[in-house]
C-alpha positions in Angstrom: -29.9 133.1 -157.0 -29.3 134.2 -153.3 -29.3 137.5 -152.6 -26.1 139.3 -151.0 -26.2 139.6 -147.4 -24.9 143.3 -146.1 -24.2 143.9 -142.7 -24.7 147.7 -141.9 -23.5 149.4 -138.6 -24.1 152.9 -138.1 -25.9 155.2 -136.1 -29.0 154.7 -133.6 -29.6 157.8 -134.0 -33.1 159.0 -135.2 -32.4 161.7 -137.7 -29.1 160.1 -138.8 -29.4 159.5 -142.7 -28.8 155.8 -143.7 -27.9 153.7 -145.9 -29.8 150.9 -145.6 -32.4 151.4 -147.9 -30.8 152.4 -151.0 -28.7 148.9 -150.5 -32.5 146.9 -149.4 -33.2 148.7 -153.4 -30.7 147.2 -154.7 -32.2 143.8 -153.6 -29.2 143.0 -150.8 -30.4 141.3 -147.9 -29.3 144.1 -144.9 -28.6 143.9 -141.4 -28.3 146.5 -139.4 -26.4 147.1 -136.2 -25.8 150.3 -134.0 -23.4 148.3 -131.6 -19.5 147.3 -133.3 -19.6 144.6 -130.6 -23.4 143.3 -131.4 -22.1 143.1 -134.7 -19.4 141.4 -134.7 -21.3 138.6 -132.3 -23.6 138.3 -135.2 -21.3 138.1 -138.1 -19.5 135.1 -136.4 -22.3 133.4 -136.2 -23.5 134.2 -139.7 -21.0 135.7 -141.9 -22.4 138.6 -143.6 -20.4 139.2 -147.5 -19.6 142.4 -146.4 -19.4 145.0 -144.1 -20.7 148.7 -144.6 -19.3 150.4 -141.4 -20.7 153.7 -141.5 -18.5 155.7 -139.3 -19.5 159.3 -140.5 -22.8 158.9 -139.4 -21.4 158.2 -135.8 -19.6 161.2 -136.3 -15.7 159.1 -136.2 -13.3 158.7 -138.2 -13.9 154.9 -137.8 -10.4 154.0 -138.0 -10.2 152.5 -133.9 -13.6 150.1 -134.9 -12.8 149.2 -138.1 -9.5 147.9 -137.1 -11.4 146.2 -134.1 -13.9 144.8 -137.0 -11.1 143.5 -139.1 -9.2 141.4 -136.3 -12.4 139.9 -135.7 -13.6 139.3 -138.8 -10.8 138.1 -141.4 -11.8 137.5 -144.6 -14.9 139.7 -144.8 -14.6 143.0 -147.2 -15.7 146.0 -145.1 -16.3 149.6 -146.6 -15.6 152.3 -144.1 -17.4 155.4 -144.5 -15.9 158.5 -143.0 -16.6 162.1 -142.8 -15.8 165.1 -145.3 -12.0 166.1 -144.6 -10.9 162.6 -143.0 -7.9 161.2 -144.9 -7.8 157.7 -145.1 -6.1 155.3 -143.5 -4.4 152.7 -144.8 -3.8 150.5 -141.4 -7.6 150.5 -140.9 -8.0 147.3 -141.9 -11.1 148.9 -144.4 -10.8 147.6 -148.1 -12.1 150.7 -148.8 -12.6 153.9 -147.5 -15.3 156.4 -148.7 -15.1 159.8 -147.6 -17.9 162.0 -148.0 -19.5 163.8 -149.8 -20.7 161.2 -152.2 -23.8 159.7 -153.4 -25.6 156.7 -152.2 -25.0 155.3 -155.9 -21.4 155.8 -155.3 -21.6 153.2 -152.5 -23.9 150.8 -154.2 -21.5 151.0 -156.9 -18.6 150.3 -154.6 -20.4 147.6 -153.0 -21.6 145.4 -156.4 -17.5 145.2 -157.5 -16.6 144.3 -154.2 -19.1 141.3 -153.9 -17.4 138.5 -156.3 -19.7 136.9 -159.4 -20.7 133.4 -158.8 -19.0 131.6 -161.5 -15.2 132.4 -161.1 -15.8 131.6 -157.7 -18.1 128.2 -157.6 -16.6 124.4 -157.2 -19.4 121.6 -157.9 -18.8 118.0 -157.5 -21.4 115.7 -157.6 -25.2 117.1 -156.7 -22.4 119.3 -154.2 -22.4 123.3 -155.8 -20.1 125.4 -153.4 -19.8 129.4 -154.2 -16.7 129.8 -151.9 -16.7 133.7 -151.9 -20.5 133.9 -150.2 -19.6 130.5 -148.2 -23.1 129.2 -149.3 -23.8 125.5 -150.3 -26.1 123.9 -152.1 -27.1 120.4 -152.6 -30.2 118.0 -153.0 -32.2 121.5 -153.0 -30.8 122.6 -149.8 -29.0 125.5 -149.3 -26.9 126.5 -146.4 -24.8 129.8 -145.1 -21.1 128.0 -143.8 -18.9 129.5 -141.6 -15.2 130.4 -143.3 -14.1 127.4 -141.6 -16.7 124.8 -142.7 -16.2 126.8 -146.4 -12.6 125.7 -146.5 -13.3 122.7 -145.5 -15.5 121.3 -147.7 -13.3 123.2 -150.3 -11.1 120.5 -149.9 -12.9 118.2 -150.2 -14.9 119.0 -153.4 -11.2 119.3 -154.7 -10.4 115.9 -153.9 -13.5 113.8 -154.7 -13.1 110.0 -153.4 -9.9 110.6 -152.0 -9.1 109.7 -148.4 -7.6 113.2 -146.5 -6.0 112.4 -143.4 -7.2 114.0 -140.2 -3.6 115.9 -139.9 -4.0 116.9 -143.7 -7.5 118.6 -143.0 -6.6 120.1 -139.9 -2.9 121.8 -141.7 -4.8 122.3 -144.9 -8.1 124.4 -142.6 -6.5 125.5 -139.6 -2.8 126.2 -140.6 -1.5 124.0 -138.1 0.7 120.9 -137.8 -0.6 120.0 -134.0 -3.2 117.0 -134.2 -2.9 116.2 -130.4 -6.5 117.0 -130.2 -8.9 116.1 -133.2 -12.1 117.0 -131.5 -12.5 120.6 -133.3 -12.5 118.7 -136.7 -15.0 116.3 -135.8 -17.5 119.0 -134.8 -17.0 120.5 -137.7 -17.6 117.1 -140.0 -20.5 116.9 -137.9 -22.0 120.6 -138.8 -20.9 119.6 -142.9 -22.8 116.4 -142.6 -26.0 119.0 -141.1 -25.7 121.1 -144.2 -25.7 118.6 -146.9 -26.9 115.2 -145.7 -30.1 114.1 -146.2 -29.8 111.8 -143.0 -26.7 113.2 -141.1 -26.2 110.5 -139.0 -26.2 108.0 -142.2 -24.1 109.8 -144.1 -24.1 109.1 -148.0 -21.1 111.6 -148.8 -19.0 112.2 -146.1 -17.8 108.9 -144.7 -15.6 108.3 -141.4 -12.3 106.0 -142.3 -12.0 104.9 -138.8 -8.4 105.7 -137.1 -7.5 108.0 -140.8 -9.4 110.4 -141.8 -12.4 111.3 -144.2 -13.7 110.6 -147.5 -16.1 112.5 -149.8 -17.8 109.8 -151.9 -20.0 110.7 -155.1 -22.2 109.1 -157.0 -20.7 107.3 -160.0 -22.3 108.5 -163.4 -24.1 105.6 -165.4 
């Protein structure tokens, strides 16, 4: 099973305690960040499953950069950490706020119920196994970290096996939007899916183009 992946921003400096690794212990994959912005870059690019934002140890209260940290990256739980005396604040954007003193074992604790199990959060179709919380996919012994958008994509798909979906069907269903003047962003993104699961991406096997409609997902009928 793949390990969690934490992303960790706190303090560059040398004698500041951290937290990293009691959570590298624990067996979660940790990246770690003493920039807001350089972390933010990264976590577009690969979405982390959460966010530790250690603000105490940057001597803050956090609230400004966790708010910037939210905006940028929706849908990712973050744990602020803030110094002794700082009362919490619900517009933060933080799904939770720890305010020290505590234990590192109070955090890992935190973190392990924030991080949904596998199961109530898996869809499988076909050799296609998706765990939509961690946006990881894995098929014909590949596995591959999606974006949020490629995640919901393929969501949709693997809930409507061998049914045709309409280009302006995916785009209202993945990008909230009724405007299909331009298309292009939905191709890419076909063309990133057909990367992560296709064994030859430009034949695909699964993912088939209906020319002038839309997409199909086709499986494999059992025997």
């Amino acid at each position: 099973m793949p390990k969690a992946d934490v992303l960790l921003i706190e303090s560059g400096r040398a004698n500041a305690p951290s937290f990293a690794p009691a959570l590298e212990r624990k067996g979660y994959e940790v990246q770690v960040h003493h920039k807001l912005e350089k972390a933010v870059s990264s976590a577009k690019k690969t979405p982390p499953d959460l966010l530790v934002l250690d603000a105490a140890s940057m001597k803050t209260s956090g609230t400004r950069m966790c708010r910037k940290a939210r905006a940028e990256l929706d849908g990712v739980p973050i744990i602020l950490v803030s110094p002794e005396e700082t009362k919490p604040d619900p517009g933060s954007g933080a799904n939770l706020t720890l305010v020290h003193p505590f234990t590192p074992r109070k955090l890992l604790n935190r973190v392990e119920r924030m991080l949904p199990g596998d199961d109530r959060f898996t869809l499988e179709a076909g050799p296609i196994k998706l765990n939509i919380a961690k946006g990881r996919v894995r098929c014909l012994k590949k596995e591959t970290r999606l974006t949020p958008k490629l995640t919901k994509l393929l969501e949709v798909f693997l809930r409507n096996p061998g049914r045709l979906m309409m280009r302006k069907t995916l785009i209202r269903k993945v990008w909230q939007t009724d405007y299909t003047g331009d298309t292009r962003t939905l191709d890419v993104h076909m063309s990133w899916l057909r990367q992560a699961i296709e064994a030859n991406p430009s034949r695909p096997k699964y993912f088939k183009t209906i020319r002038g409609m839309g997409y199909r997902l086709d499986l494999p009928q059992d025997k």
